[in-house]
C-alpha positions in Angstrom: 13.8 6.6 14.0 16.8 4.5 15.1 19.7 3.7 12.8 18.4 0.4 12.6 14.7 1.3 11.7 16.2 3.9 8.9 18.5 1.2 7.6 15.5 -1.4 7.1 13.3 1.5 5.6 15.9 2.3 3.3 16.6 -1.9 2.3 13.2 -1.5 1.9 12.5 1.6 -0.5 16.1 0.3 -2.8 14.3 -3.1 -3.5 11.0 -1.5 -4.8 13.4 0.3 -7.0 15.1 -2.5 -8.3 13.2 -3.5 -12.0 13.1 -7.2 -11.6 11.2 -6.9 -8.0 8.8 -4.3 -9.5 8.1 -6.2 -12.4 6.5 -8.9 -10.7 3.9 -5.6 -9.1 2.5 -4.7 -12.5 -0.9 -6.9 -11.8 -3.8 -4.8 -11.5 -6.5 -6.5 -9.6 -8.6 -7.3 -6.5 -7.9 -10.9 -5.0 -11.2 -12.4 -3.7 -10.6 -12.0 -0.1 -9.9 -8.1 -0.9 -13.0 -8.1 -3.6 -14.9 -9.4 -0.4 -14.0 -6.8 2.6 -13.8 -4.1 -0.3 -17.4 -4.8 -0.9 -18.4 -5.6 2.8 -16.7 -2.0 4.3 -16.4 0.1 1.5 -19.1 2.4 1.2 -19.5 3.9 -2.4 -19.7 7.4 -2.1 -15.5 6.7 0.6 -12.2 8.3 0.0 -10.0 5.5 -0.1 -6.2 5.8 1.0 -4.7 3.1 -0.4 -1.4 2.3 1.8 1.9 1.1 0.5 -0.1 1.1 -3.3 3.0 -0.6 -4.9 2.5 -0.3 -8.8 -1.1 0.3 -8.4 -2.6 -3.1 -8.4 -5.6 -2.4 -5.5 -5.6 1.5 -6.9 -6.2 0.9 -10.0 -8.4 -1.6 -9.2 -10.9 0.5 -7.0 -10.9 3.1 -9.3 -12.2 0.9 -11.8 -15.2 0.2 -8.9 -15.9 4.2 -9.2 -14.4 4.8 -5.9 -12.2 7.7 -5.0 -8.7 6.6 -4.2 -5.8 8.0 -3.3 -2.4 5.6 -3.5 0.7 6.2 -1.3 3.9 4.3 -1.6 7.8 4.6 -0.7 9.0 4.2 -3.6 8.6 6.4 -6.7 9.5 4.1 -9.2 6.2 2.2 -8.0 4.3 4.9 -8.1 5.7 6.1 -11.3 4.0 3.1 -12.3 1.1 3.4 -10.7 0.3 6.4 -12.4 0.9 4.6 -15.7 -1.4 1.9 -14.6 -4.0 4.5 -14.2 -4.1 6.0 -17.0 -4.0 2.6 -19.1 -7.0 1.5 -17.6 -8.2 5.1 -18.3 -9.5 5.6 -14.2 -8.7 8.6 -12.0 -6.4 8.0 -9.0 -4.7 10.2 -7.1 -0.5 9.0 -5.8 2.0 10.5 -4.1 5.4 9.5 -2.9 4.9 9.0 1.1 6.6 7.4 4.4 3.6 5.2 5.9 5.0 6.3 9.1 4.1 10.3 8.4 1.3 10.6 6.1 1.1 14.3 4.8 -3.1 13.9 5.0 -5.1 16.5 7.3 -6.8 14.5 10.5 -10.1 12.6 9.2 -9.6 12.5 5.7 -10.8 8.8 4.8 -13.1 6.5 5.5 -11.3 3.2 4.7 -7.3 3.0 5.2 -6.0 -0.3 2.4 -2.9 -2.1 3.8 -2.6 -4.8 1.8 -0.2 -7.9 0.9 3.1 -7.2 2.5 3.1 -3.3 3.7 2.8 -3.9 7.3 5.5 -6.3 7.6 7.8 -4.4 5.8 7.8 -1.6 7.9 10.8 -1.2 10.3 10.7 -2.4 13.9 7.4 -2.4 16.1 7.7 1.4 17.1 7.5 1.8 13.2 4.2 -0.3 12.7 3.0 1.6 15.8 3.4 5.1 14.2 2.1 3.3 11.2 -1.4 2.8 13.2 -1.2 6.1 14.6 -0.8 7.6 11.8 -4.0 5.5 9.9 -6.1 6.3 13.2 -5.5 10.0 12.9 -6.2 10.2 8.9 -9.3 8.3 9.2 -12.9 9.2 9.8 -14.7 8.6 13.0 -16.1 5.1 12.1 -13.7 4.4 9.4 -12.3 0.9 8.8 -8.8 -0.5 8.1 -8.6 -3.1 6.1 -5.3 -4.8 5.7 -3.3 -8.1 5.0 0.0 -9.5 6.3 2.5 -11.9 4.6 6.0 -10.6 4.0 8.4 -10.3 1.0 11.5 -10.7 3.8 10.0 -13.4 5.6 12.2 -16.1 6.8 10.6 -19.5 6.0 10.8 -22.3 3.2 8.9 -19.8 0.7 11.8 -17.3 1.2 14.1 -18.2 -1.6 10.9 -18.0 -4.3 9.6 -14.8 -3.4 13.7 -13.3 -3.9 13.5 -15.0 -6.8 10.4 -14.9 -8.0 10.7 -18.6 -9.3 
């Protein structure tokens, strides 16, 4: 990883640690566009590793669907929080504290790999979202699906200012 890359990863990691950005992640709860591939590729007997899981919003919310999930995020304040989330909704989850660029999973372990909202884009670089993709090809199952969505927290348009801000 260049000095670059690690510098963005680490940007990234400090403001999911900040409390007034992860405050506005305690939402648990499928959109409909996730309710609708969830149900579409998401067979009910998968493992589910749930990428970049953030305070447990899509975790929490397939457990609650009875499917076996397993959430991995950057930061551990989120999933400190995830775990909370969990057990409030009284669900079982697995988390753990993981780069998305070197996921401590055996080859083929899930059938569905969930990117969603932002994760992508906030990975460092396009060598980082390509070990990113390696990495969710390897620890999926032959046939498995990825399901992901892309719009970023650091993105540089007019909505900019109100996702910093959260106004």
């Amino acid at each position: 990883m260049s000095k670059r890359e690690a510098a963005i990863r680490d940007l990234v990691r400090g403001s999911y640690e900040d409390p007034s950005v992860v405050a506005r992640y305690t939402t648990v709860g499928l959109w409909p566009s996730e309710e609708i591939l969830i149900l579409e590729y998401v067979p009910d007997d998968a493992y589910v590793l749930d990428l970049g899981c953030g305070a447990g919003r899509t975790t929490v919310a397939l457990a609650e669907l009875g499917i076996r999930v397993h959430g991995v995020d950057i930061s551990s304040t989120m999933v400190s929080i995830a775990r909370r989330q969990t057990e409030l909704a009284h669900v079982d989850a697995d988390y753990s504290v993981m780069d998305a660029m070197k996921l401590g999973f055996a080859d083929n372990s899930f059938e569905v790999v969930l990117y969603s909202y932002n994760g992508i884009e906030l990975i460092p670089g396009i060598n980082g979202k390509l070990r990113v993709m390696q990495e969710v090809w390897r620890v999926l199952r032959k046939g498995g699906h990825l399901i992901f969505s892309s719009h970023s927290f650091f993105a540089l348009n007019r909505f900019f200012p109100s996702r910093l801000y959260g106004v």
